[in-house]
ZADO-1210 file (C-alpha; in nm, 4 decimals, padded with zeros to 6 digits):
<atoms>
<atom x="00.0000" y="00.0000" z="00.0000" code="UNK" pos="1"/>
<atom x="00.1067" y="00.3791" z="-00.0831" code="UNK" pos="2"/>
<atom x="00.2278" y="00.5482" z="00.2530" code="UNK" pos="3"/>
<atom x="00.1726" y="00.8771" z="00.3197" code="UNK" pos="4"/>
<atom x="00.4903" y="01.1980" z="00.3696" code="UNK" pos="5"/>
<atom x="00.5986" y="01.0513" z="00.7292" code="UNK" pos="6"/>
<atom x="00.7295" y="01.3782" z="00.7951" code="UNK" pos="7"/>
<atom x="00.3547" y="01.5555" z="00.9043" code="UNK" pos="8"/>
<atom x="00.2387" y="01.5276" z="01.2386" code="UNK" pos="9"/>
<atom x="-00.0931" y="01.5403" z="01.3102" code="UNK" pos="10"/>
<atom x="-00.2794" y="01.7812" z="01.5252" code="UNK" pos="11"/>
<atom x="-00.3051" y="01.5171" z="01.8101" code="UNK" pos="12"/>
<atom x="00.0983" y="01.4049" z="01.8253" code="UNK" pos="13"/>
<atom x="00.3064" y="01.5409" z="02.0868" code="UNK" pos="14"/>
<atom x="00.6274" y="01.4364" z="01.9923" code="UNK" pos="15"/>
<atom x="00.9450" y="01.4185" z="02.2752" code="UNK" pos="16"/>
<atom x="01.2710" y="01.4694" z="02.2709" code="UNK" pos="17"/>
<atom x="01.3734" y="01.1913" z="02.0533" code="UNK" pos="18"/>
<atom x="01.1064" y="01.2473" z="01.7851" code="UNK" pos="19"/>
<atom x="00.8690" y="00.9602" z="01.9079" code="UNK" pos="20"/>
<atom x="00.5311" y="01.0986" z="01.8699" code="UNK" pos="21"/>
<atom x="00.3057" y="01.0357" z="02.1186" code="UNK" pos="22"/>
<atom x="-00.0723" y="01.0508" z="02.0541" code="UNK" pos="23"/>
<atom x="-00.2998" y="01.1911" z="02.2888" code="UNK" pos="24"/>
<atom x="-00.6319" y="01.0629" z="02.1202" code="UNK" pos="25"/>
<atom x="-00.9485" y="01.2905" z="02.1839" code="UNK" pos="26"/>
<atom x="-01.1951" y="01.1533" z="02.4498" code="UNK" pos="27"/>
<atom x="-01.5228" y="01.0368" z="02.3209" code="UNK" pos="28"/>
<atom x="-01.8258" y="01.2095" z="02.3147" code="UNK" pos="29"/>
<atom x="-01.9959" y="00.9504" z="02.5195" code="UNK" pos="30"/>
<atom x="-01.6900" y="00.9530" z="02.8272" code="UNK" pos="31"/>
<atom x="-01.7363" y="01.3519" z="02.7682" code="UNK" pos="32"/>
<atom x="-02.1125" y="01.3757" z="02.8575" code="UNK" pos="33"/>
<atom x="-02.1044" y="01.0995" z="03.1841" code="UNK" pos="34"/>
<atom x="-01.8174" y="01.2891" z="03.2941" code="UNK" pos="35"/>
<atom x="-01.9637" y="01.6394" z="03.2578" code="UNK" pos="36"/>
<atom x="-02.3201" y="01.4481" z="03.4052" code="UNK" pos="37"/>
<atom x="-02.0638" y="01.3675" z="03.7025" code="UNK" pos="38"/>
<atom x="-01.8990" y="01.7444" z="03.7339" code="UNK" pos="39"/>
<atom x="-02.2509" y="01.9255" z="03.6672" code="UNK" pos="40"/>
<atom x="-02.4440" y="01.6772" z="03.9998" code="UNK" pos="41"/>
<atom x="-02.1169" y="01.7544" z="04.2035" code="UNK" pos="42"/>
<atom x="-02.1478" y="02.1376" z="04.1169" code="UNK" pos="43"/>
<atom x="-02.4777" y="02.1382" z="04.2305" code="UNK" pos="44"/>
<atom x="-02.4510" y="01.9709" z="04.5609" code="UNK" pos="45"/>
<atom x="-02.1637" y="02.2039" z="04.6587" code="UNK" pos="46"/>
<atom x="-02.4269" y="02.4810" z="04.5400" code="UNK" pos="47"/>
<atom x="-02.7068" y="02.3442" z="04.8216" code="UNK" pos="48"/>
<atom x="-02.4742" y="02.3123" z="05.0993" code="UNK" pos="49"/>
<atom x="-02.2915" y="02.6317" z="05.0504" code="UNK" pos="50"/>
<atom x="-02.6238" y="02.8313" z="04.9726" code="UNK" pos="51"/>
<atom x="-02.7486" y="02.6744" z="05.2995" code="UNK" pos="52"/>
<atom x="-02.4397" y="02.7408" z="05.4796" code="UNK" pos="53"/>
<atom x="-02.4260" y="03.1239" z="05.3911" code="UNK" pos="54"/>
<atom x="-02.7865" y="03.1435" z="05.3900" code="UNK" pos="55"/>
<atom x="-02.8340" y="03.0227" z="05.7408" code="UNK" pos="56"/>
<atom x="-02.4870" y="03.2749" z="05.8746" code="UNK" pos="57"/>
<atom x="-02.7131" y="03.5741" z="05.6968" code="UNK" pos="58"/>
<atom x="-03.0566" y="03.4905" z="05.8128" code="UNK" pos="59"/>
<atom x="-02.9648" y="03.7309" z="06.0695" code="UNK" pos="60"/>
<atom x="-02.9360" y="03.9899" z="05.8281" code="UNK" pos="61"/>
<atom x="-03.1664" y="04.1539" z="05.5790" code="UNK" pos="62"/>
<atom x="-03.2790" y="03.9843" z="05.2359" code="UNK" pos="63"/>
<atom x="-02.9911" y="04.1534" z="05.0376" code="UNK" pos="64"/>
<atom x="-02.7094" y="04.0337" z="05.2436" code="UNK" pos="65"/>
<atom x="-02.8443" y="03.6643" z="05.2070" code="UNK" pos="66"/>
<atom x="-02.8932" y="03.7544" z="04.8413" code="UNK" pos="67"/>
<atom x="-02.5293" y="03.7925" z="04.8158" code="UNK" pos="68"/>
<atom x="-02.4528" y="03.4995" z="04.9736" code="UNK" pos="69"/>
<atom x="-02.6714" y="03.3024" z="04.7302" code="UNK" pos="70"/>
<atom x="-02.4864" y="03.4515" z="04.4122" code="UNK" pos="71"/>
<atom x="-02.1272" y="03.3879" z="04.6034" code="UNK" pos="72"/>
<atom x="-02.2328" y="03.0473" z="04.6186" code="UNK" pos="73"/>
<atom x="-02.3383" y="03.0370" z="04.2883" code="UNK" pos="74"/>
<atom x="-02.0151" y="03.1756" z="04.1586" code="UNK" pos="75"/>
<atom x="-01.8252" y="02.9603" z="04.3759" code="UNK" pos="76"/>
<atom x="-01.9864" y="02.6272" z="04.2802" code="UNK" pos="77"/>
<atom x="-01.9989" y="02.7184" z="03.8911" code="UNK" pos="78"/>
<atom x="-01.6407" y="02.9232" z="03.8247" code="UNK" pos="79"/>
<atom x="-01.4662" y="02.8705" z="04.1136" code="UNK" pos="80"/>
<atom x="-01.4261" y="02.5876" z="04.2497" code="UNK" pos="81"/>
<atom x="-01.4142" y="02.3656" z="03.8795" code="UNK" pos="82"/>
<atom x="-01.1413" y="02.6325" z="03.7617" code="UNK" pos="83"/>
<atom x="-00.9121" y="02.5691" z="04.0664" code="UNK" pos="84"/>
<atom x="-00.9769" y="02.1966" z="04.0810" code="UNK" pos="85"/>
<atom x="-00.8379" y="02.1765" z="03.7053" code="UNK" pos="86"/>
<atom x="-00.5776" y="02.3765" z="03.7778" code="UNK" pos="87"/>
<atom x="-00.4229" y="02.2147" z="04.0947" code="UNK" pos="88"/>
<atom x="-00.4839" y="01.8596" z="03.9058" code="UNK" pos="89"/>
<atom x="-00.3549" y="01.9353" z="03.6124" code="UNK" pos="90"/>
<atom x="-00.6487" y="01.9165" z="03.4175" code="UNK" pos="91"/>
<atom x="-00.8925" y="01.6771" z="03.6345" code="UNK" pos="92"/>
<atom x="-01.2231" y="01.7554" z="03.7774" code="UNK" pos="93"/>
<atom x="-01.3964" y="01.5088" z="03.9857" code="UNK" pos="94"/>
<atom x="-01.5823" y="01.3493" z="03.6771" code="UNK" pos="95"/>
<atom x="-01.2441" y="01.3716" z="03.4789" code="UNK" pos="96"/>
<atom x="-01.0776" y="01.1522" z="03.7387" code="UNK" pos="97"/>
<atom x="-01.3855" y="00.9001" z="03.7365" code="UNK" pos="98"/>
<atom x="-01.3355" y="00.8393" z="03.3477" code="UNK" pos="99"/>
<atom x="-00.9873" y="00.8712" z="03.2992" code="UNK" pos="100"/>
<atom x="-00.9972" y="01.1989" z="03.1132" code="UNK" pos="101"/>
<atom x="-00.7524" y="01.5032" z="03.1173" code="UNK" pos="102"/>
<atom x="-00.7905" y="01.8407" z="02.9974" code="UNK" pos="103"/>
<atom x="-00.4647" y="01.9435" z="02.7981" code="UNK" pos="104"/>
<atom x="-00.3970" y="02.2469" z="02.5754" code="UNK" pos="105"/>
<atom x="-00.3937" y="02.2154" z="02.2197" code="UNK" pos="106"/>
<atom x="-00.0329" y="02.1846" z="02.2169" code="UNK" pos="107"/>
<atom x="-00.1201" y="01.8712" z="02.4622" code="UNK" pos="108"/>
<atom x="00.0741" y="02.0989" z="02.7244" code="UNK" pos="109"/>
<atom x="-00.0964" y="02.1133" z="03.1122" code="UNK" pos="110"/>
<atom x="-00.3240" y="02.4120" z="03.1545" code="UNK" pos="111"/>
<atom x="-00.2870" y="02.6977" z="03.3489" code="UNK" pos="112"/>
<atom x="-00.5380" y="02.8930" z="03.6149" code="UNK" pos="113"/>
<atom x="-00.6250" y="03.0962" z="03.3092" code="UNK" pos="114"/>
<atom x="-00.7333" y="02.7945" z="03.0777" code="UNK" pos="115"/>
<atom x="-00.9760" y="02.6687" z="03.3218" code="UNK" pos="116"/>
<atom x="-01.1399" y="02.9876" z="03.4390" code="UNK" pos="117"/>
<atom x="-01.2218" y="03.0559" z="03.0673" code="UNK" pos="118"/>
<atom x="-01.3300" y="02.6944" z="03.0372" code="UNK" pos="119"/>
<atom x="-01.5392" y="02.7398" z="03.3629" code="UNK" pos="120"/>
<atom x="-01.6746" y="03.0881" z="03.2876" code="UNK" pos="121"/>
<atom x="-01.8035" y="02.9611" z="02.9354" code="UNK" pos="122"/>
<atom x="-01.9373" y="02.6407" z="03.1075" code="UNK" pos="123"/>
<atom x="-02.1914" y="02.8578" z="03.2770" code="UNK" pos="124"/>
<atom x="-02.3502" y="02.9949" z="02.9557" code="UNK" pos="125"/>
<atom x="-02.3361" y="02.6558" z="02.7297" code="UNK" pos="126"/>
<atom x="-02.3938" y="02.3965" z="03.0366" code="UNK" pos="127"/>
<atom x="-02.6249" y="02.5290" z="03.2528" code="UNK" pos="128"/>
<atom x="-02.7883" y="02.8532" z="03.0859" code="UNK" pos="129"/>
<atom x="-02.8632" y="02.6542" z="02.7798" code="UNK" pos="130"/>
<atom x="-02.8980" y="02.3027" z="02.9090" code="UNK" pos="131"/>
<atom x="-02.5631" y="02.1607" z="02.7567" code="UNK" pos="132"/>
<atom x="-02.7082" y="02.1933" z="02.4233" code="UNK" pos="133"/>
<atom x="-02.4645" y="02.3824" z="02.2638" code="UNK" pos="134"/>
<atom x="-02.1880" y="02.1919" z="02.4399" code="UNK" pos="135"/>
<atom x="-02.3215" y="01.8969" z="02.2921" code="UNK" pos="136"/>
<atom x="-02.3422" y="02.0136" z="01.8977" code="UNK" pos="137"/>
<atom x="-02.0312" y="02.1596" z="01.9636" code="UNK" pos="138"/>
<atom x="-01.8432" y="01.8303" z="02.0657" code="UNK" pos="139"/>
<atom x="-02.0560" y="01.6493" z="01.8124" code="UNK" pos="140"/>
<atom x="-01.9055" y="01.8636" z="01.5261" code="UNK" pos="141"/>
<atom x="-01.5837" y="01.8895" z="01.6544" code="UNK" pos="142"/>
<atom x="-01.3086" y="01.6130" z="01.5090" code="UNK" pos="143"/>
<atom x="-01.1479" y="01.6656" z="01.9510" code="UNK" pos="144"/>
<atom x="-01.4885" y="01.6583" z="02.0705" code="UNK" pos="145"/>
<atom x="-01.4074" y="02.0425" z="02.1930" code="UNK" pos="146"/>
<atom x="-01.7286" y="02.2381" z="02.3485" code="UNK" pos="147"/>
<atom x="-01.7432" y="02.6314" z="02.3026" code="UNK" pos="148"/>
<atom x="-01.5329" y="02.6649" z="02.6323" code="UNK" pos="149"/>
<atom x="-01.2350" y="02.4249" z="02.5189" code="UNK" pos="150"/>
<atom x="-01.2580" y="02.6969" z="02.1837" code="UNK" pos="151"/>
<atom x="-01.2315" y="02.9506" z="02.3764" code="UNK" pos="152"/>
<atom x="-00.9416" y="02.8540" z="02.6536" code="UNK" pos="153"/>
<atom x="-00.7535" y="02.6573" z="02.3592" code="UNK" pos="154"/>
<atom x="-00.8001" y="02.3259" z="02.5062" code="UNK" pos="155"/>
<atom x="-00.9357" y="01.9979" z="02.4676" code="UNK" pos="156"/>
<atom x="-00.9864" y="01.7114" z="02.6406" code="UNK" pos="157"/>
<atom x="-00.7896" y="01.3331" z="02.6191" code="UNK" pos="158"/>
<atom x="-00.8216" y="00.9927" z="02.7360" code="UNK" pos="159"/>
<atom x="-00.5482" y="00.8702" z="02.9905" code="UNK" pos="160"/>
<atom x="-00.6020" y="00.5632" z="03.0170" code="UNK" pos="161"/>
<atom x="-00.4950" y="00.4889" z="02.6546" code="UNK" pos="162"/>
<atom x="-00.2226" y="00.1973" z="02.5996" code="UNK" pos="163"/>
<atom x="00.0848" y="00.3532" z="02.4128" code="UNK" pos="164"/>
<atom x="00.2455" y="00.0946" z="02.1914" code="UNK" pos="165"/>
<atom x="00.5849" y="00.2564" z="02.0597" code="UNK" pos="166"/>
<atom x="00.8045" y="00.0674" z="01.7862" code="UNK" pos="167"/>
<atom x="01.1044" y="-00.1145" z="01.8544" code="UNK" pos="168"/>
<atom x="01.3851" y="00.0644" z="01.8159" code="UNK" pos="169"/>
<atom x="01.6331" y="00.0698" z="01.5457" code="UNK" pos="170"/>
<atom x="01.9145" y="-00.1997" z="01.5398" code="UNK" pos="171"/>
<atom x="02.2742" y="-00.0944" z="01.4182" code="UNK" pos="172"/>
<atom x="02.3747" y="-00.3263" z="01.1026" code="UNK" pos="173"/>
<atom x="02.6383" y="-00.5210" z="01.1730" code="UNK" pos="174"/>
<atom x="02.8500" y="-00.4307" z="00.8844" code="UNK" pos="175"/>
<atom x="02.8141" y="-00.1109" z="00.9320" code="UNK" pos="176"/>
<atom x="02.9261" y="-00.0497" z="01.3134" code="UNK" pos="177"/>
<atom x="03.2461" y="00.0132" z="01.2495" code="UNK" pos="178"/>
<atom x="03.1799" y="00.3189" z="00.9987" code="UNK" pos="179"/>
<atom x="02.9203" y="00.4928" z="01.2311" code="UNK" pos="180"/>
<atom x="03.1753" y="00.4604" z="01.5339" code="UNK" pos="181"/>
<atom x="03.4105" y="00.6705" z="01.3054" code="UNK" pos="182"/>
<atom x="03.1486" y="00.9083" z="01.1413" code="UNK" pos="183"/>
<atom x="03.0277" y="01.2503" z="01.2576" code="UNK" pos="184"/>
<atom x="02.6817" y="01.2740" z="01.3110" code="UNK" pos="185"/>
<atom x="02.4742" y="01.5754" z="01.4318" code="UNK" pos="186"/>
<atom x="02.1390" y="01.5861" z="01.5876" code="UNK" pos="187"/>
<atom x="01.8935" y="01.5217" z="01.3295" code="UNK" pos="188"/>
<atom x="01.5855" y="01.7756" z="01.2976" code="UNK" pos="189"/>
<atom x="01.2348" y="01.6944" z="01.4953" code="UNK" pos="190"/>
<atom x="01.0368" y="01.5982" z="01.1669" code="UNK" pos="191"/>
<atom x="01.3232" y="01.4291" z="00.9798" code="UNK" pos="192"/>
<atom x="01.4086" y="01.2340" z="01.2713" code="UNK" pos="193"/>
<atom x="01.0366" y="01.1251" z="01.3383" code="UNK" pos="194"/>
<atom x="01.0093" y="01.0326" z="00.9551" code="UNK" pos="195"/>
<atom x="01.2925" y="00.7731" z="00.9543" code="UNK" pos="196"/>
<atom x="01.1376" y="00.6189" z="01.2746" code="UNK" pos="197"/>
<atom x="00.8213" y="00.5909" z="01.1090" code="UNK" pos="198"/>
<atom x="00.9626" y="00.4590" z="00.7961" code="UNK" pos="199"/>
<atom x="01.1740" y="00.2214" z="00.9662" code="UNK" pos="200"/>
<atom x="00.8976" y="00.1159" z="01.1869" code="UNK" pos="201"/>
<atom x="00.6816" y="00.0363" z="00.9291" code="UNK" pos="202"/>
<atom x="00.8851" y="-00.1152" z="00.6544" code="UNK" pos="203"/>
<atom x="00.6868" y="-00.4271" z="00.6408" code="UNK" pos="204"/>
<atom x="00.3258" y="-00.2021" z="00.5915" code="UNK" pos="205"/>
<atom x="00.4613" y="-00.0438" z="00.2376" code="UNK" pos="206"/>
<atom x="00.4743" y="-00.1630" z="-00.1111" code="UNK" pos="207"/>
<atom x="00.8234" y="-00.2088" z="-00.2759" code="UNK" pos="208"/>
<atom x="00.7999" y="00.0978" z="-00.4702" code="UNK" pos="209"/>
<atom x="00.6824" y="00.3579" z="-00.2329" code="UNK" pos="210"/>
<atom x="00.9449" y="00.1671" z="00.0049" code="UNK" pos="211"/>
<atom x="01.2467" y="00.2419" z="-00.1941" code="UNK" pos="212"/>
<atom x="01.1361" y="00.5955" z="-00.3311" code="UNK" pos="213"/>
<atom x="01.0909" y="00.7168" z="00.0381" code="UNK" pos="214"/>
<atom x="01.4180" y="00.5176" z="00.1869" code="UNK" pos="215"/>
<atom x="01.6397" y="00.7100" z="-00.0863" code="UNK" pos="216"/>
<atom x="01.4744" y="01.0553" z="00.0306" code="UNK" pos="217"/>
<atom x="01.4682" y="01.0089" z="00.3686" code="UNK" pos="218"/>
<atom x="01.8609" y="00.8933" z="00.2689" code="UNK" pos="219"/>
<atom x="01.9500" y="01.1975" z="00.1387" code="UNK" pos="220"/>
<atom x="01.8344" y="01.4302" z="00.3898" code="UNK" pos="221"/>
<atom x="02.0014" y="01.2625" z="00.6043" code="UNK" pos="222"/>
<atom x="02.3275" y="01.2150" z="00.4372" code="UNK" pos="223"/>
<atom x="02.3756" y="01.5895" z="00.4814" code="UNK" pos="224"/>
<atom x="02.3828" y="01.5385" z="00.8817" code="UNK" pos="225"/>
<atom x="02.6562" y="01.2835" z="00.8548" code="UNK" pos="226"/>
<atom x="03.0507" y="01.2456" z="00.7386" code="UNK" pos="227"/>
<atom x="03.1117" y="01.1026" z="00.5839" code="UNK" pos="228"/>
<atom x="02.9240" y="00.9106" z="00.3669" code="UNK" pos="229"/>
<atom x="02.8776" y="00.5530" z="00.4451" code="UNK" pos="230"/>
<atom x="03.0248" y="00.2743" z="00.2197" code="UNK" pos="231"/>
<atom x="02.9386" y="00.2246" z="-00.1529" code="UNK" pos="232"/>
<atom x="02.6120" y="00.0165" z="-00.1927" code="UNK" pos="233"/>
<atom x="02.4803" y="00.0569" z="00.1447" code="UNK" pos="234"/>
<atom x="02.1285" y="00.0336" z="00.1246" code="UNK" pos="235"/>
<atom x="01.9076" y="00.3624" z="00.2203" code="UNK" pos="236"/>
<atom x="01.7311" y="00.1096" z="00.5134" code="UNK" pos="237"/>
<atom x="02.0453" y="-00.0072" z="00.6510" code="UNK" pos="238"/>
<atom x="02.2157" y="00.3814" z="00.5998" code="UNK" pos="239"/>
<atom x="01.9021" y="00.4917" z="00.8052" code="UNK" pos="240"/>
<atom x="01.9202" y="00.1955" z="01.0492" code="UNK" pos="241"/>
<atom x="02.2676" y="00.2653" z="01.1630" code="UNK" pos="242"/>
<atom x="02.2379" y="00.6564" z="01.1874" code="UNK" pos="243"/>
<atom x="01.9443" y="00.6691" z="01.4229" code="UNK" pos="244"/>
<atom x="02.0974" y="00.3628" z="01.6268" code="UNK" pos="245"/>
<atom x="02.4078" y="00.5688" z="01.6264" code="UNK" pos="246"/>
<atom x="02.2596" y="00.8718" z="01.7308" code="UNK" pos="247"/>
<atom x="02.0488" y="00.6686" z="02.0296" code="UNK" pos="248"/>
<atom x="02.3840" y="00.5578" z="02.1672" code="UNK" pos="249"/>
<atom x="02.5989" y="00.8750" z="02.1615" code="UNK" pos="250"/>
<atom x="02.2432" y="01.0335" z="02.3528" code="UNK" pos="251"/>
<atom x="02.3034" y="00.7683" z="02.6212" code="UNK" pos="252"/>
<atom x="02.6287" y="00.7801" z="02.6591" code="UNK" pos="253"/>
<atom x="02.6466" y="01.1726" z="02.6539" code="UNK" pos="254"/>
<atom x="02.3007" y="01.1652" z="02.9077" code="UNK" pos="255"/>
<atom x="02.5233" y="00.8918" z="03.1254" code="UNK" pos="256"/>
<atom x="02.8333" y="01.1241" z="03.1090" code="UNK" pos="257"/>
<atom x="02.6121" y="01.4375" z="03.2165" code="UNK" pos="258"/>
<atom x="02.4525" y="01.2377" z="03.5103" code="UNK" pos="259"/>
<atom x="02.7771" y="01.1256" z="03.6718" code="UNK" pos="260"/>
<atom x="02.8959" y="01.4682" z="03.6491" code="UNK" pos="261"/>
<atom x="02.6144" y="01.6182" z="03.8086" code="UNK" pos="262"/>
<atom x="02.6448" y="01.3084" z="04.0836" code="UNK" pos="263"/>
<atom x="03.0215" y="01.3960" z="04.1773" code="UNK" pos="264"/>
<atom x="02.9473" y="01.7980" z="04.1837" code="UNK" pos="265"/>
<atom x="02.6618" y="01.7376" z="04.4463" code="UNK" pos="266"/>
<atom x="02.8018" y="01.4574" z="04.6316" code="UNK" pos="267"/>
<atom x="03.0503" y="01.7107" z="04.7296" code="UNK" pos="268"/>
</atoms>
């Protein structure tokens, strides 16, 4: 089968610092609503027992003092108290922690105070001024399941408790271990690196052709990372094969090297 440029990420990959991308797939529409079922019933009883707290400390008062502390609790239960849960979880409200579900910027970076108090504040309007209606058509139509408040605050929200199955990684060629112990190799770029993993990965999914058009590319970009060039007739797989093994070795050894230094500067 054809295989698509391996180079493009996709709106969902977050990719680390050796150019493994990792997906963080969208939450489903169903996990969405039972969770937001399970944040909306907990909002509400913190609304009854603070409104009967405040009310019952202001019954002493006159009818606009206990009016107050109606809205307060109101505000408190609806913006307040959902905004700083997210926050000091990282992204997990009460019905987010029942069904495995995170709240993660669109970048698939944590959120911040400031996400979640726009997520809150818009909650109010779409969840419980309109009945979760346009919530719901919003999630329906979006491809991350993102109501008007995750549009708004840049977010969306993820499943945690996903399985993440990386490939195995690259194995030096024997007969070619001696030339990349010799050769100079810099860091190869995000995208190009991520392409050759993917190719490798998946040399047994593509057809011959598309196989040794994309192995020659991928070989030539990058051939212009490395010195010098490895013998004549090396295939592009192998030439790929031995570069990113390469480069995973000198990591380790330089991350090893790095680590005992910092080891003997604070041991003393």
């Amino acid at each position: 089968m054809a295989v698509p440029e391996f180079a493009t990420l996709t709106d969902d990959d977050l990719v680390t610092g050796e150019a493994v991308a990792l997906d963080l797939p969208a939450a489903g529409l169903g996990a969405r609503m039972v969770s937001g079922l399970l944040d909306v019933l907990a909002a509400l009883i913190l609304f009854v027992v603070l409104t009967i707290a405040l009310v019952v400390a202001a019954a002493q008062s006159d009818q606009a003092l206990v009016e107050v502390a109606t809205l307060a609790a109101l505000i408190v239960s609806l913006v307040a108290f959902p905004a700083t849960l997210e926050t000091l979880t990282r992204g997990r409200s009460l019905g987010k922690l029942a069904m495995g579900l995170r709240v993660v910027r669109d970048d698939a970076g944590p959120i911040s105070f400031q996400h979640a108090f726009v997520r809150a504040l818009v909650g109010v309007v779409e969840i419980y001024l309109f009945a979760v209606s346009p919530a719901f058509f919003s999630a329906l139509l979006s491809s991350r399941g993102k109501r008007l408040g995750d549009y708004a605050a840049g977010t969306y929200v993820v499943r945690e408790r996903v399985k993440l199955r990386l490939a195995a990684p690259a194995v030096m060629p024997p007969p070619l271990a001696a030339w990349a112990a010799a050769a100079d190799m810099a860091s190869l770029p995000t995208g190009l690196a991520l392409a050759v993993r993917q190719f490798l990965g998946r040399l047994p999914q593509i057809d011959p052709a598309s196989r040794a058009a994309l192995g020659e590319r991928l070989a030539t970009a990058v051939s212009q990372y490395v010195a010098p060039a490895p013998p004549p007739g090396t295939p592009p797989e192998a030439f790929l094969a031995a570069v990113v093994a390469s480069r995973r070795e000198r990591d380790a050894a330089r991350l090893a090297r790095e680590s005992a230094l910092r080891a003997r500067l604070t041991s003393r």
